[in-house]
C-alpha positions in Angstrom: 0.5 -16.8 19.9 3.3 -14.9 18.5 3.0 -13.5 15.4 5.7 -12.3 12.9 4.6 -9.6 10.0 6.9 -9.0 7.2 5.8 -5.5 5.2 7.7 -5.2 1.7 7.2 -1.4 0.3 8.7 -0.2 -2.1 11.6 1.0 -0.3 12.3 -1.1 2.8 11.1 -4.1 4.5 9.4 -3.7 7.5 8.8 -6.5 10.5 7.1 -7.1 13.6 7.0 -9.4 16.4 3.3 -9.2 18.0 1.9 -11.2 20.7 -2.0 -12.2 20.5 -3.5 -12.7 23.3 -7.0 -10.7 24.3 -5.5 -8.1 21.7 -2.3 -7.6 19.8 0.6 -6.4 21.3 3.6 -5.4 19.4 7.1 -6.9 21.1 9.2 -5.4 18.8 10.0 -4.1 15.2 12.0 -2.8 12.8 13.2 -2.0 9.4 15.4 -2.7 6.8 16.1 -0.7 3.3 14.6 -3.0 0.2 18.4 -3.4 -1.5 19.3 -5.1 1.8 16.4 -7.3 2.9 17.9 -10.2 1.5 21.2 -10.0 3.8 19.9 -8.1 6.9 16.2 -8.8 7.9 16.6 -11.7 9.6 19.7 -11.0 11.7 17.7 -7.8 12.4 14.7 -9.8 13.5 17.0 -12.6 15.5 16.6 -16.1 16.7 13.2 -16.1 18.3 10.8 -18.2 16.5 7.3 -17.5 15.7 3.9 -19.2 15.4 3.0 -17.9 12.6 4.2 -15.8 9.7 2.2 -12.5 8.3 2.8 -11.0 4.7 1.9 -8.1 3.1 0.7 -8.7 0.0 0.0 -5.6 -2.5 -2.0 -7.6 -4.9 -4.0 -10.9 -4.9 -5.2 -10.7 -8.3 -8.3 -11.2 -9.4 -10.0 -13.3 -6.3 -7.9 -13.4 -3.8 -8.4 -10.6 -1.0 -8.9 -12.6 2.2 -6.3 -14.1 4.5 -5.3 -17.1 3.5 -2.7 -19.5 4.5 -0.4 -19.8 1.6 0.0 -23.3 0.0 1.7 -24.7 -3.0 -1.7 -23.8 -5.1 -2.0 -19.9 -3.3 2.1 -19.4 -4.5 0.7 -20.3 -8.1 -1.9 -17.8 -7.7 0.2 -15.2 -6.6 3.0 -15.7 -8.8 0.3 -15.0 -11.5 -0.9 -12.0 -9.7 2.3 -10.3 -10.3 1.6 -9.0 -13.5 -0.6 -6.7 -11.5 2.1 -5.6 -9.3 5.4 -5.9 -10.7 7.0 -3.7 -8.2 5.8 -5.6 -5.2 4.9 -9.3 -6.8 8.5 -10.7 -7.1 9.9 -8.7 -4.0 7.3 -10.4 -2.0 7.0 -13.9 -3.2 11.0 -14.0 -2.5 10.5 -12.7 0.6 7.8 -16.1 1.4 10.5 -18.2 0.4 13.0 -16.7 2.9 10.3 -17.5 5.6 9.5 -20.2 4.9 13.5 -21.9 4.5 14.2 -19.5 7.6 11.1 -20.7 9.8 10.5 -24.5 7.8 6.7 -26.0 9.1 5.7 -22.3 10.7 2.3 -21.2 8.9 2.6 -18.1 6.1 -0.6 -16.0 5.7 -0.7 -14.0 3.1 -2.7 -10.2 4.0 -3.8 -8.2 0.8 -4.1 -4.7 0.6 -6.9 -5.2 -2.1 -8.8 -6.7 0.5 -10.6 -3.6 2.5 -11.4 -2.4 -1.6 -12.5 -5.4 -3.0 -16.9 -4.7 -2.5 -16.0 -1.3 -4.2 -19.3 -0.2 -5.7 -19.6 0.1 -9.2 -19.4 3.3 -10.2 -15.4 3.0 -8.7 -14.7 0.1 -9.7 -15.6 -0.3 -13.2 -12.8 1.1 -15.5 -13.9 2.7 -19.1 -12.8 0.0 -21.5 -14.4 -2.4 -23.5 -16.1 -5.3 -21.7 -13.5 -7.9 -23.6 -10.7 -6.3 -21.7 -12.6 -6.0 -18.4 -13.4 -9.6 -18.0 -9.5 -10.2 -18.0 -9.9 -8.7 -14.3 -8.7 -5.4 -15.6 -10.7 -2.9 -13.1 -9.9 -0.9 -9.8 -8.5 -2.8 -7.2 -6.9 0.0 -5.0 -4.3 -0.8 -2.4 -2.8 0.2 0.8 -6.2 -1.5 2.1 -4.3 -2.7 5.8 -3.5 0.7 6.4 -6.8 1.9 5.5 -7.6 -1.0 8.3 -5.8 0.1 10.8 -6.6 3.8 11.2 -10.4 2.6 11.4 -9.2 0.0 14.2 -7.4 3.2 16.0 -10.4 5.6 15.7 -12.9 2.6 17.0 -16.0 3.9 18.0 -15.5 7.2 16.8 -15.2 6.3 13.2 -16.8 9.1 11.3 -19.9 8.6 8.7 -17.1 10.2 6.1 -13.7 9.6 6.3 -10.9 10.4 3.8 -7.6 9.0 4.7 -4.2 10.0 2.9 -1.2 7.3 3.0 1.9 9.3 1.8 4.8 7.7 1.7 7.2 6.5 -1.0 3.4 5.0 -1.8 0.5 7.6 -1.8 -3.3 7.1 -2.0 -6.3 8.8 -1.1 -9.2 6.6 -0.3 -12.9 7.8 0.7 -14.5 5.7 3.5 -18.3 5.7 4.0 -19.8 3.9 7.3 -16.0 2.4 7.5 -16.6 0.8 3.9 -14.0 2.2 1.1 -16.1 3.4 -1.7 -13.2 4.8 -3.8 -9.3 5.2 -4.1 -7.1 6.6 -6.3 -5.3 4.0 -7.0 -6.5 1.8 -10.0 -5.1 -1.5 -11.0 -2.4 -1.0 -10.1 0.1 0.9 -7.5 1.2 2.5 -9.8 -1.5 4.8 -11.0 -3.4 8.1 -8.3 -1.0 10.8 -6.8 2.5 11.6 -7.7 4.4 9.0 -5.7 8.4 8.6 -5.0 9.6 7.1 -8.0 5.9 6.6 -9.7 3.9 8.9 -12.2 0.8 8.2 -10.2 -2.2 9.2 -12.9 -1.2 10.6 -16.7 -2.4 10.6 -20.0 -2.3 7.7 -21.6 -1.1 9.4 -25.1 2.6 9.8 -23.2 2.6 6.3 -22.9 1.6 5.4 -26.4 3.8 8.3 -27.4 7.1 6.9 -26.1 6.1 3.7 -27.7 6.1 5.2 -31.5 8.6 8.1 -30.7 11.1 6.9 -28.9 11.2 3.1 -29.5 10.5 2.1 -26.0 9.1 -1.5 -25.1 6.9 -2.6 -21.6 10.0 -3.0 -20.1 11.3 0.6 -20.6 7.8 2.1 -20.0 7.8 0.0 -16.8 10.8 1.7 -15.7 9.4 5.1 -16.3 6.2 4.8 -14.8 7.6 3.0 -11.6 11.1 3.9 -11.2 12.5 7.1 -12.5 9.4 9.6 -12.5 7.7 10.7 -9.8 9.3 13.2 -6.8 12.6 11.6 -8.3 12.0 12.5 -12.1 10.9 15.9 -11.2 13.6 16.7 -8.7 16.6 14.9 -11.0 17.7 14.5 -6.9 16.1 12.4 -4.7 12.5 10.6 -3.8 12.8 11.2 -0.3 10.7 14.6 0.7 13.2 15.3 3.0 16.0 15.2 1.1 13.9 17.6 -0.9 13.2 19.8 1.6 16.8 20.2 2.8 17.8 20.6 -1.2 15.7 23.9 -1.4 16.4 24.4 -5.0 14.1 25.0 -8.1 13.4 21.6 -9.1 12.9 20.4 -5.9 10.4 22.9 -4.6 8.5 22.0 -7.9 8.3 18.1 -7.2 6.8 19.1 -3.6 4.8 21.5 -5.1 3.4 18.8 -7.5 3.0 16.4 -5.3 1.1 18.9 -2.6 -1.5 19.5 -5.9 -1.7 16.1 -6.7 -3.0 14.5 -3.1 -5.2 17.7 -2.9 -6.7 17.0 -6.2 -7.3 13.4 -5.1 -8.8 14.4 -1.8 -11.4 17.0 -3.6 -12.1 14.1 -6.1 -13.0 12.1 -2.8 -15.2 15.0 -1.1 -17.0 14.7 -4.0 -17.6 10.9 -3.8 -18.5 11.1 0.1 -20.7 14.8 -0.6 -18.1 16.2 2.1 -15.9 14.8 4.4 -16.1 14.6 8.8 -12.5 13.9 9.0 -9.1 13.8 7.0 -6.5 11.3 8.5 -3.0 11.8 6.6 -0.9 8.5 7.5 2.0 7.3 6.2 5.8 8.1 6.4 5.3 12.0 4.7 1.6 12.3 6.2 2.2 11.4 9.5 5.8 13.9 9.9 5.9 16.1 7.2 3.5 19.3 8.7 4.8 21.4 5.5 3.2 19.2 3.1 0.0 18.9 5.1 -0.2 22.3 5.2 0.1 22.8 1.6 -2.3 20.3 1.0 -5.2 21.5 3.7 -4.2 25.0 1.6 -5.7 23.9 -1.2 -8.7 22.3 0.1 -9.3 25.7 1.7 -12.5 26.0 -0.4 -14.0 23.3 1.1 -14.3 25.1 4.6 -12.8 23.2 7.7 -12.7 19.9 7.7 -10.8 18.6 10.9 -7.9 16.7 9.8 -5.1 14.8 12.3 -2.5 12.3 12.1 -1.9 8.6 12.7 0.1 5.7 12.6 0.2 3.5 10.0 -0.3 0.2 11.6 0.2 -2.2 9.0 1.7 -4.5 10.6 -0.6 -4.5 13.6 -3.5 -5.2 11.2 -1.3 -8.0 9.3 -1.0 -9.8 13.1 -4.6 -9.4 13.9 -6.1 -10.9 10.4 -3.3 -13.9 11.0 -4.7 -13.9 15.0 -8.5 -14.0 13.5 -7.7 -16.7 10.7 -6.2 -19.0 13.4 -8.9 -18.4 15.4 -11.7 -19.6 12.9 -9.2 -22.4 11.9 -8.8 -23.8 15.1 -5.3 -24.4 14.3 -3.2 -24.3 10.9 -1.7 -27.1 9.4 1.9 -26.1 9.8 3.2 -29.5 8.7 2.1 -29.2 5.3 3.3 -26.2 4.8 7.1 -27.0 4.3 9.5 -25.8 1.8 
């Protein structure tokens, strides 16, 4: 079977073409900048037609976490789910339709990054508002869950009892793993909230918010832009989101949006020690985990109180997991109904 994954961040789309057989194989990927998805993935991707079409999808909503195969009724679902995600929601349900007019009867699977958060216990899960606004399906969902998924699928057998892993990218959360179960994450509801991010504010009082709204006039709109779009590495630096466009800048500003972000993914990370009562093993992941060593070392500076905890890098595999949860679905399926599934 040969599998296509699509992976919209928040900054670029990436794809892959897998093969699964007795275990996935990647034939070949790539990836496109966000702003020009719409004219380049495909001619990046070429002719070659798959079996089946993998999506990530950053937020299910309230119920949906599995794989699923997406229907006329799972679009309606998700379409309301973007409320949660209003970053990723539209970016991705655009990107379905382009798969589905570009590959008309081929399966779509939609893969959630709630999904390896959804049993979160309690004591995570539960925000602190009234229960009237909690049974809306406001709560922690967390997110980058197929990332999560794949780091324990690289480590296998040697999955520690206590695991932390860091996915730092444009994107950044912190999530504490327990038996290879996530039992908390800094991300809340939404993506938006945790670390310092790119363009994202990642955690803040709540009186800012409320502030601009009497202050300075702002609407949801406006606030949404904040939050998402200008603040973050970007707000701080008045430059750039990238880290290493940061790095390379070397002035004032810049050094303080590394600096802030360094303390913020450290902060998160002792917040998770403290959920796990330790830690065996830090994995940083992710586009600035992975490469950037002066911001792991910054980070593992701060969490020099802690004693040494071993710490390494690894791939995100996203889409690798994306292929294997299609692979498993089709399995238990038998076969997917590819004929009812055209645009």
């Amino acid at each position: 079977m040969r599998v296509l994954t699509l992976n919209g961040g928040s900054s670029s789309v990436k794809f892959g073409v897998y093969e699964t057989r007795e275990r996935v194989v990647e034939v070949s990927a790539g990836e496109v900048p966000q702003a020009e998805a719409d004219t380049d993935l495909f001619a990046s991707i070429g002719d070659a037609r798959p079996d089946a079409v993998g999506h990530r999808i950053v937020h299910g909503g309230v119920d949906l976490h599995a794989p699923v195969l997406i229907d006329p009724a799972v679009l309606a679902r998700l379409e309301r789910a973007s409320a949660f995600a209003p970053l990723h929601g539209p970016a991705a349900l655009a990107m379905i339709a382009q798969a589905q007019a570009r590959y008309p009867g081929v399966p779509q699977i939609a893969c959630f990054d709630t999904g390896f958060h959804a049993d979160l216990p309690d004591v995570a899960a539960v925000l602190p508002l009234p229960a009237a606004l909690r049974c809306d399906g406001i709560r922690r969902y967390g997110f980058h869950g197929l990332s999560c998924e794949s780091i324990l699928a690289q480590l296998g057998g040697a999955v520690p009892e206590r695991l932390i892993i860091a996915h730092l990218g444009s994107g950044a959360s912190v999530t504490a793993v327990r038996g290879g179960r996530s039992v908390d994450t800094s991300m809340g509801m939404t993506p938006s909230g945790g670390v310092v991010m790119g363009t994202r504010t990642g955690d803040i009082d709540p009186g800012v918010l409320l502030y601009l709204l009497r202050e300075r006039g702002m609407d949801a709109v406006a606030l949404e832009g904040v939050i998402d779009r200008q603040s973050g590495l970007l707000g701080l630096s008045g430059r750039s989101a990238d880290v290493r466009a940061l790095h390379v800048a070397g002035d004032a500003a810049a050094d303080l949006a590394i600096r802030i972000f360094c303390r913020s993914v450290a902060k998160a990370i002792a917040g998770m020690l403290a959920t796990l009562g330790g830690a065996d093993l830090i994995v940083f992941t992710g586009g600035i985990g992975e490469h950037d060593a002066v911001v792991r070392a910054a980070i593992c500076a701060d969490l020099g109180f802690a004693g040494a905890i071993p710490s390494r890098t690894m791939p995100s595999q996203e889409g690798q997991q994306i292929a294997r949860h299609v692979a498993a679905l089709t399995a238990r399926a038998g076969s997917l109904p590819a004929a009812s599934h055209r645009p």
